[in-house]
N, C-alpha and C positions, 0 to 999 in steps of 0.2 A: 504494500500500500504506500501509495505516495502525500505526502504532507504539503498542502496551500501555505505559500508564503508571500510577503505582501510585498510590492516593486512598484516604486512611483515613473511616473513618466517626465522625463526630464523637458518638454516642450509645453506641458499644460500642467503636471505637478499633478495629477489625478494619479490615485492609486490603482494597481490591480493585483491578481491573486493569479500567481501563478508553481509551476513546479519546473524544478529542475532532473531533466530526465540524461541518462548515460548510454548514446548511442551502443555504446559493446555487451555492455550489462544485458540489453533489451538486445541484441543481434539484429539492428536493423540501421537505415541509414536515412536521410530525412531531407526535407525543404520547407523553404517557406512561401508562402504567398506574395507574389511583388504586389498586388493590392491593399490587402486587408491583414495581411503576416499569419495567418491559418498557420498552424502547422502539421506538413505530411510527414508521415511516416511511412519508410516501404520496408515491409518483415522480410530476413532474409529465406522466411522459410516458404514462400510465397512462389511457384514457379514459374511465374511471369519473369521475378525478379531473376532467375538464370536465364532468362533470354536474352536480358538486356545484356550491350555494352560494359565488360569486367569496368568497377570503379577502380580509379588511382586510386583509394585511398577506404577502405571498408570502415564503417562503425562510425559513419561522420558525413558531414552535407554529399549532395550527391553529383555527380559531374554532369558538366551541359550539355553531355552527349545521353540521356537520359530523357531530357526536355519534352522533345518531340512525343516522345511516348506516356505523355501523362495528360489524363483529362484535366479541363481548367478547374479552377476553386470553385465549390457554390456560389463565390461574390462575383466571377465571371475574370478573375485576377490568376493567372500562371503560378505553378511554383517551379522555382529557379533556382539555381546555384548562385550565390549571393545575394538574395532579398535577405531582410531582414524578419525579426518580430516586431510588431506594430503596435503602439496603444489602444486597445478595444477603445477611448473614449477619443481619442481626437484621427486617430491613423496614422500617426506618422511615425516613420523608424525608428526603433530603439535604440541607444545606443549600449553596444556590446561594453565599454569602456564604462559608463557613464552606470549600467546594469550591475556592472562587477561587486559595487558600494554595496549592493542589497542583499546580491547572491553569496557574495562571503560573510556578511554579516548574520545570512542565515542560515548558513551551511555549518553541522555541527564538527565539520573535516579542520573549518578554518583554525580552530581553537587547536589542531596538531599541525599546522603551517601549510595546509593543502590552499590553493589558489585557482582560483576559475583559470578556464584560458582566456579571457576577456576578448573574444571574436563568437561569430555566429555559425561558425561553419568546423571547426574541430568534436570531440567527439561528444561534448555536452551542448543539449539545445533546449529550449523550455516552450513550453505549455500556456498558454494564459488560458485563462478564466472566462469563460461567457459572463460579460457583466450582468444578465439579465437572468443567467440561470445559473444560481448558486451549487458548483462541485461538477458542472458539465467543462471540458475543457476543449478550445478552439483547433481540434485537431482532426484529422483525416486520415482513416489507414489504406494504404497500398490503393491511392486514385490514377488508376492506370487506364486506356483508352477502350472502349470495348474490345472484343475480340476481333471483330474482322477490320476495325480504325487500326487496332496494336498490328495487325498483321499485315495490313496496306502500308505502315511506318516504317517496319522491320526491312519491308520489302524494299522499299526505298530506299533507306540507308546504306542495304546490301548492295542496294546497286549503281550508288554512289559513291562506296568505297572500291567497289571494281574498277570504275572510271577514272579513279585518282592515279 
């Protein structure tokens, strides 16, 4: 079980409740929404996810060779490799540096000298709050394109990378 912990927004100072989760712990790899900052999740146990493009870098954001192959957000906003998490009350990006103050402050690691990685994209990423619905969290699992959109994309790529 994961524990709400409270993170202001540096551009409007509104609070929100969110968690911090461990890409490797959990075996999966993530994005965010360049809209609304959602955040997906794609399980690696999931067999779509061996279809795709091997990642640089597993248990952590996912590379933009991925993109193509994921349905858009409920808000009609992409997730990408390098968006960020967004303040559910104004939208605008968080900042990872500016985030760090709240997430060591509540993290019970800090007090043995552990430290966030203070970016959005290494192997921890976090969760917000539905401000409207109290313990629901802003997230999406494995939003990948239906089967025959995933397999027209696949098709594509492959035959994009012959031509290279």
């Amino acid at each position: 079980m994961f524990t709400l912990h409270l993170g202001e927004c540096e551009h409007c100072w509104r609070s929100y409740r969110y968690e911090l989760w461990h890409a490797g712990f959990g075996e999966f790899s993530y994005a965010y929404c360049d809209s609304c900052g959602m955040l997906a999740t794609f399980d690696y146990l999931n067999g779509t996810v061996r279809q795709l493009p091997p990642l640089s870098a597993p248990h952590q954001e996912i590379d933009a060779a991925w993109e193509p192959f994921l349905a858009p957000c409920p808000c009609g906003g992409h997730f990408k490799k390098d968006a960020s998490p967004r303040c559910p009350s104004c939208r605008e990006p968080l900042s990872a540096e500016y985030a760090a103050g709240h997430i060591e402050h509540n993290s019970v690691g800090a007090a043995r000298g552990w430290h966030w990685q203070r970016n959005w994209n290494e192997e921890y990423c976090i969760a917000i709050e539905e401000p409207h619905r109290a313990g629901t969290m802003r997230r999406v699992v494995d939003p990948f394109l239906g089967t025959a959109e995933l397999r027209k994309e696949m098709e594509l790529e492959q035959e994009l990378s012959l031509s290279r």
